[in-house]
N, C-alpha and C positions, 0 to 999 in steps of 0.2 A: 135247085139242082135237079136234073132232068134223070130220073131211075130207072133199070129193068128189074124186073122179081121174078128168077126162077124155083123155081120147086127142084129142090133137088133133096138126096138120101140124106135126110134128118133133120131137114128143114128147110129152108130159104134164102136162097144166095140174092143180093143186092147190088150190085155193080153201074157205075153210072153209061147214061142209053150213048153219052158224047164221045164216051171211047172204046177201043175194044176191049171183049172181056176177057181179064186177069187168065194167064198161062196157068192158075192152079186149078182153073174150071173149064177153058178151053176146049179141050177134047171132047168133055162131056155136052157140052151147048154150042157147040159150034152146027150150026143149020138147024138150032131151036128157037123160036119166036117166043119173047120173053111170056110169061106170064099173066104179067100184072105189069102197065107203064106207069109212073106216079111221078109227083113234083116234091123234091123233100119237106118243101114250105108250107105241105098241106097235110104235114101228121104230126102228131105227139112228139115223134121221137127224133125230131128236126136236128137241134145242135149234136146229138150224138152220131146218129147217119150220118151227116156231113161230117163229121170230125175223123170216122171212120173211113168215108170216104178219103179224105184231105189223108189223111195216116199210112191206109192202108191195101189203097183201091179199091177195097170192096168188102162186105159185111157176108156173112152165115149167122142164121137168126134160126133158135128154135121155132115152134109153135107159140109156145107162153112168150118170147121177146117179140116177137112178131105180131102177137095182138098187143102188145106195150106201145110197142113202138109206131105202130100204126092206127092203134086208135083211133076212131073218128073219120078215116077216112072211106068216102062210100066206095071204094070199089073194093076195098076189103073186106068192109060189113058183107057186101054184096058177092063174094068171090062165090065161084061154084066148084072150085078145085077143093 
């Protein structure tokens, strides 16, 4: 499944890149270039993302779930944000 990660107030919104983003985040990212793009099949926190996904539309991750969850993936290690 194909991700955006935006940085938003108190952590990190997750929403997938194939549809538009969730009316509870809309106003605030609308004409913001995601983040961070990612494939869910290449972090830690794979079956719960998607499940969230599949549930919910979309995830708000602290900092501490956010390194959970995405462990291991280099452009996380790597982020400059």
């Amino acid at each position: 499944m194909r991700l955006h990660l935006y940085r938003v107030e108190g952590g990190y919104f997750v929403c997938p890149a194939d549809a538009p983003v969730p009316a509870s985040h809309a106003a605030e990212l609308t004409g913001r270039a995601p983040d961070m793009r990612f494939l869910s099949r290449d972090t830690a926190g794979r079956q719960f993302i998607e499940e969230h996904m599949r549930t919910n539309g979309a995830v708000v991750m602290d900092e501490r779930v956010a390194d959970i969850m995405l462990a291991g993936y280099p452009d996380w290690i790597g982020r400059t944000f």
